[in-house]
C-alpha atoms as one frame of an Amber mdcrd trajectory, in Angstrom:
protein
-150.799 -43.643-208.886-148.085 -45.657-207.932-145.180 -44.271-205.406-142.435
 -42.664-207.192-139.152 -40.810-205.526-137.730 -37.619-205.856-134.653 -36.095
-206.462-135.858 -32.908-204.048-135.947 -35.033-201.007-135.753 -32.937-197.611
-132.374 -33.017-195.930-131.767 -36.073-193.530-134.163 -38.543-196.123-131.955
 -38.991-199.319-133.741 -40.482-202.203-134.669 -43.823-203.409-131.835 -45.012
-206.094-129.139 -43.272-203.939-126.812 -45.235-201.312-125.745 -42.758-198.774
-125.725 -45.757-196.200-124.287 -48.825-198.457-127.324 -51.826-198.249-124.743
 -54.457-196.907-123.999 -51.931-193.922-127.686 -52.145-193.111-127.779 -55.645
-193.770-124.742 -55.773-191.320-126.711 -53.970-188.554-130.131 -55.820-188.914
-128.011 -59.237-188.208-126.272 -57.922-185.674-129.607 -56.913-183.994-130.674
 -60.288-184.678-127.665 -61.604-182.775-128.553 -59.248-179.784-131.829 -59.670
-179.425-130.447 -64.079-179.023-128.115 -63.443-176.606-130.615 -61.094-174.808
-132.981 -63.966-174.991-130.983 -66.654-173.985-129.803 -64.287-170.639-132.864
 -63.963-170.037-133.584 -67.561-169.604-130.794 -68.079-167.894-130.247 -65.552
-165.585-132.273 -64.588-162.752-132.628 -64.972-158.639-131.559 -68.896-159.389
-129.079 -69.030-162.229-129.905 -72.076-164.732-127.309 -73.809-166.281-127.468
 -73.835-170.442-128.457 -77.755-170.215-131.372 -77.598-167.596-132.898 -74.971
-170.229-131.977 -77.498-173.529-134.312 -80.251-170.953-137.231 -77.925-170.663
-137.269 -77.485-174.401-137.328 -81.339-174.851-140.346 -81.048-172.442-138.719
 -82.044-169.475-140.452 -80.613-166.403-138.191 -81.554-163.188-136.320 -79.074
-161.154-134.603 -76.058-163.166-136.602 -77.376-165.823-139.613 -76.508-164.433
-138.594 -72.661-163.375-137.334 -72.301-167.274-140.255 -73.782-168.647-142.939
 -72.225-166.548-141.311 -68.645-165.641-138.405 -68.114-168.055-139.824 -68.687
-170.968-143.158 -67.021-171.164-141.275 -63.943-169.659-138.858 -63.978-172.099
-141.114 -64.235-175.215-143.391 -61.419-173.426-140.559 -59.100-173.482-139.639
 -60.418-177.026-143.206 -58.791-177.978-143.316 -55.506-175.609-139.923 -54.625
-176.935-140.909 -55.301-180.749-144.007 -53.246-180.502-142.867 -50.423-178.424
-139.729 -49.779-180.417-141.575 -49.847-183.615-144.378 -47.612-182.129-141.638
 -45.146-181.300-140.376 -44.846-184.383-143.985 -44.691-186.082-144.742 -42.036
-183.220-141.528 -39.537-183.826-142.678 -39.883-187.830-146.004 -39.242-187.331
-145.862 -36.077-185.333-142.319 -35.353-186.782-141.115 -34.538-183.454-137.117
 -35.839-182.280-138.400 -36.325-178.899-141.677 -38.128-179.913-143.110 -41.623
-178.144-145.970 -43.701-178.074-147.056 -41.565-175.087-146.809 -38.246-176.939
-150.047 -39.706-178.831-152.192 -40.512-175.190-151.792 -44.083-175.348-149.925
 -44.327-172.029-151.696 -41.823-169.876-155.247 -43.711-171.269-154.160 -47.248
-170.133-152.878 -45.432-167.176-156.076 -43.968-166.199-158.225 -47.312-166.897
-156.049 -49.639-164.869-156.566 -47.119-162.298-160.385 -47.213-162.541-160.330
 -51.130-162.708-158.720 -51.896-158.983-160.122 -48.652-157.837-163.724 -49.001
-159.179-163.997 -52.342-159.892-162.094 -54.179-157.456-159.813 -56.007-160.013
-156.803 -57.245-158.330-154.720 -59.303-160.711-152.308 -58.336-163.852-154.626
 -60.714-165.761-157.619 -59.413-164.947-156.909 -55.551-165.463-154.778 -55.805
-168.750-158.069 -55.562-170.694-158.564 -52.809-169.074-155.305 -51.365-169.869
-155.961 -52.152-173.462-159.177 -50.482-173.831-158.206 -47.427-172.124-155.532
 -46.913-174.938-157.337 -47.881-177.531-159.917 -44.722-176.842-157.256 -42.626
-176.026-155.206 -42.699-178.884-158.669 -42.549-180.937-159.886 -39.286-178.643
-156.167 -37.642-179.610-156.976 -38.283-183.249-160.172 -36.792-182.981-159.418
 -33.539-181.087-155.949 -33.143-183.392-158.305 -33.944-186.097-160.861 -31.098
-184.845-158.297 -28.685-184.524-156.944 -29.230-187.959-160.284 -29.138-189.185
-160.684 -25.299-187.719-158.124 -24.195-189.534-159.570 -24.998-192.668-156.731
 -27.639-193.276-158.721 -30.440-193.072-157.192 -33.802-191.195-154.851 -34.073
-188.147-151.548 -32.822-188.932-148.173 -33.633-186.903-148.437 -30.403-184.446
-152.394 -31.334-183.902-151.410 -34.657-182.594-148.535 -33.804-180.382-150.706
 -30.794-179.019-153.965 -32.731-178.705-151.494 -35.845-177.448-149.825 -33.505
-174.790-153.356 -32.173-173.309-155.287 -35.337-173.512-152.426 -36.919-171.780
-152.447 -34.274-168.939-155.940 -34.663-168.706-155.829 -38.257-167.911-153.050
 -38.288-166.015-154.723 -35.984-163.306-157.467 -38.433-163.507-155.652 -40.718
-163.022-153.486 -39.376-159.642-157.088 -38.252-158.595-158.070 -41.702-158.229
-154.923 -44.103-156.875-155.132 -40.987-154.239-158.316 -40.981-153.549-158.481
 -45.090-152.343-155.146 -46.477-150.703-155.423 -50.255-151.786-155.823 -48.704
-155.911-152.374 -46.841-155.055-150.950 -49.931-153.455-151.890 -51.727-156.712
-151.729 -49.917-159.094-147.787 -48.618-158.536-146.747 -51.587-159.320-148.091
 -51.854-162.624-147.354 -48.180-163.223-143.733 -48.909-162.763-143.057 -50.772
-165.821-142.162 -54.624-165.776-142.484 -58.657-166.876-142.814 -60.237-163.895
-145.586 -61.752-162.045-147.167 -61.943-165.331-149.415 -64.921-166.328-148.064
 -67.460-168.841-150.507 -67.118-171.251-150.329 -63.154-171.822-148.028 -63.038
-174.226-150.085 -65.522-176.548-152.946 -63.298-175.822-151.866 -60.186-177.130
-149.377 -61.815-179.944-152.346 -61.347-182.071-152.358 -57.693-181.952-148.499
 -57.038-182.113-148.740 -59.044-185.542-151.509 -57.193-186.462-149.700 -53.630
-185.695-146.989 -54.757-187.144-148.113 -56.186-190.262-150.085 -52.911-190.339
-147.004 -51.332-190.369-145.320 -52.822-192.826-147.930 -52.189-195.768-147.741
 -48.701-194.391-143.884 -48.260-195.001-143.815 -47.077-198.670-146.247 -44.323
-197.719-144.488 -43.198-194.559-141.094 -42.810-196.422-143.285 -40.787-198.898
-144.875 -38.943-196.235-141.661 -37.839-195.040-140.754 -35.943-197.948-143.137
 -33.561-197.119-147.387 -33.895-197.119-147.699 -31.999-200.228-145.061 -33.453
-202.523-146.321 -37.119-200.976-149.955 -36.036-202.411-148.628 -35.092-205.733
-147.162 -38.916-205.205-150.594 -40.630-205.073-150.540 -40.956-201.696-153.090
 -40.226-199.188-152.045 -38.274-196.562-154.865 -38.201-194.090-155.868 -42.090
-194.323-151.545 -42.922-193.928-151.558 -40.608-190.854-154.630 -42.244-189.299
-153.702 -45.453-190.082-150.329 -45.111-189.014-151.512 -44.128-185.415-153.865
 -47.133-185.388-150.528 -48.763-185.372-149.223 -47.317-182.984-152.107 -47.500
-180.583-152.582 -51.162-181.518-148.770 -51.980-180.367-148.879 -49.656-177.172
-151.640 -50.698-176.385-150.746 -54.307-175.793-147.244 -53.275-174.603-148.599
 -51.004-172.013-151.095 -53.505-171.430-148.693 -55.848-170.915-145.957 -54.670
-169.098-146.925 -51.276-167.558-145.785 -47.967-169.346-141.999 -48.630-169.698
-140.428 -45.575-170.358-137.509 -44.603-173.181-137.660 -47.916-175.273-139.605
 -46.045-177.488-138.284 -42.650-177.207-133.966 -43.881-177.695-134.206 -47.110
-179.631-135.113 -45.277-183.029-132.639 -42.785-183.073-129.658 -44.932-181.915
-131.126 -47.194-184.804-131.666 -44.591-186.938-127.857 -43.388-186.609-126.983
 -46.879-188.635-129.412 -47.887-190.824-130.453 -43.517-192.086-134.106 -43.059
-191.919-135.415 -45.030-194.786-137.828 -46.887-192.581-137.728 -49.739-194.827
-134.710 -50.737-192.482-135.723 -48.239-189.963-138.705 -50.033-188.333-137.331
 -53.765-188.428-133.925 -52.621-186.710-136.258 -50.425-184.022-138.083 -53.591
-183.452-134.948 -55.750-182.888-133.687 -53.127-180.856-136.262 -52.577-178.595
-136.528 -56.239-178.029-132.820 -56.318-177.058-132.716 -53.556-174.601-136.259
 -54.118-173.017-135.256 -57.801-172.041-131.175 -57.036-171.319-132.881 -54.328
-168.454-134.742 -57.480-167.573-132.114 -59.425-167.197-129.844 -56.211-165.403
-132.436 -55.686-163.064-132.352 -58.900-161.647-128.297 -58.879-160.961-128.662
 -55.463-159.452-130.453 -56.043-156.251-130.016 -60.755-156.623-131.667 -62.318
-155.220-134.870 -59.650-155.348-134.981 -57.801-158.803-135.337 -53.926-160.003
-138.285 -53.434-162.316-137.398 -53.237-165.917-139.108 -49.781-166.193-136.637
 -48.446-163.614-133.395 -50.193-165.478-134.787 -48.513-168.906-134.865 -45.190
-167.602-131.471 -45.537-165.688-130.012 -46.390-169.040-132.468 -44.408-171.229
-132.178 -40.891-169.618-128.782 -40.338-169.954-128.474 -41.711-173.499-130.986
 -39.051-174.254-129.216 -36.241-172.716-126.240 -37.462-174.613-127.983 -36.897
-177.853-129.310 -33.557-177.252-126.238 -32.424-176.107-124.236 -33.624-179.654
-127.688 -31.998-181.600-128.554 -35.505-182.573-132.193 -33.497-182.715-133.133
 -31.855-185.819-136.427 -30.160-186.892-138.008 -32.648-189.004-139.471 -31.118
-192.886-143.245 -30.518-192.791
């Protein structure tokens, strides 16, 4: 049956056919992400312990591979176009995330996803003996990966007991919460346990893009496009599933394969996020509400203005963090909290937070 709308829609989602937020506003906003998320890029290539003029960068993009040229083309870019992707996929994982479990303060670590890559990098240097970004991001992948699918299970278990069959919102951000604190203890058990894994592995834990290896970002492109595309089939049924599981079930839709699939979204593009970059914190937590405020919560413009978002504040901390402490750098993890912490207590304070319908 296809997806039709109602006019009993729950308060905060307004129906299809109604224009509470004009389109050209949206419109407005999505291109003036766009034009963030440029500038953002083109700081980032320019700014850093050695500033590069705008031409040096135009000569690395001709393939020119003398002096600045060679810093651009061999750092500054692949860093850049890494934090392009980490900020995509983390900003649309947080908004997937806080509609999922239809929690405000909802992220792509509310689901495990986090705490799992967390505890497998951990095992890697400590176990293992791994010693290199490159070599422990699988790791970091695969740790997520089966912790986001052990939080589906045990939400799905729990449901399941109460006769209700299927994980519902509160099973996943209860089974997210203890699966989390389970692996997180594992986790401190271990970096404490073995000095040089602590040395290590704080550094990853931290949250940033550099002293990563050039060809990362084409590495895990594949499975940001594939979360994402993922994501975008998904979006009718999400904006159905909003309304309410059973008035989206009288709508055709299929609430228990949406939900699942919807966190194999968001596992897929945390996954290679955390992977990549560590578990940077807020992106995913602040980007979809200060998003949300423009565009409303039809995720149709929802998700693509989260994405563009997230890009543009995970590389402008980038770029922050290296004019905060020039010529070193502060982590991007650290500038995303210093800006993301009290943004958030800025919103609870206003009641920005509202119970989401079930």
């Amino acid at each position: 049956m296809p997806l039709t709308t109602s006019q009993t829609a729950p308060p905060g989602r307004a129906p299809a056919g109604s224009t509470p937020r004009p389109t050209a506003r949206r419109t407005a906003v999505v291109l003036a992400l766009l034009a963030a998320v440029a500038l953002a890029c083109l700081a980032s290539v320019l700014i850093g312990a050695k500033h590069v003029p705008p031409g040096e960068a135009l000569r690395a993009l001709t393939g020119d591979r003398d002096g600045d040229a060679l810093l651009v083309a061999e750092l500054r870019f692949p860093r850049t176009l890494l934090g392009l992707l980490v900020g995509v996929a983390l900003g649309v994982a947080g908004t997937l995330a806080q509609e999922l479990t239809r929690n405000p303060l909802g992220d792509p670590g509310l689901l495990g996803v986090s705490a799992g890559a967390a505890v497998s990098v951990a095992a890697g240097i400590g176990v293992l003996g791994l010693t290199s970004p490159y070599q422990y991001v699988w790791f970091a992948f695969l740790g997520a990966t089966l912790a986001g699918v052990l939080v589906y299970l045990v939400g799905g278990a729990a449901r399941a007991s109460a006769r209700s069959g299927g994980a519902s919102p509160v099973s996943l951000a209860l089974a997210g919460a203890a699966v989390t604190a389970l692996l997180m203890s594992l986790t401190q058990a271990l970096v404490l346990l073995d000095i040089r894994t602590l040395d290590q592995y704080r550094f990853w834990a931290v949250g940033s893009l550099a002293g990563r290896d050039g060809a990362l970002a084409g590495q895990l492109s594949p499975f940001v496009l594939a979360g994402l595309l993922l994501t975008a089939v998904l979006t009718p049924r999400l904006n159905a599933l909003a309304l309410g599981d059973d008035l989206a079930g009288s709508l055709g839709v299929r609430v228990g394969t949406t939900r699942l699939l919807g966190a194999v979204a968001v596992i897929v593009l945390t996954g290679a996020a955390v992977a990549a970059a560590g578990p940077v914190t807020f992106v995913g937590l602040v980007v979809p509400h200060l998003v949300r405020s423009f565009t409303g919560p039809d995720l149709r413009w929802l998700l693509p203005g989260s994405g563009l978002a997230g890009a543009a504040l995970l590389l402008g901390a980038d770029t922050l963090g290296r004019l905060l402490d020039h010529p070193g750098e502060v982590q991007a993890g650290v500038v995303t909290a210093m800006i993301g912490a009290p943004f958030l207590i800025t919103l609870v304070k206003r009641g920005r937070f509202r119970e989401r319908p079930r």
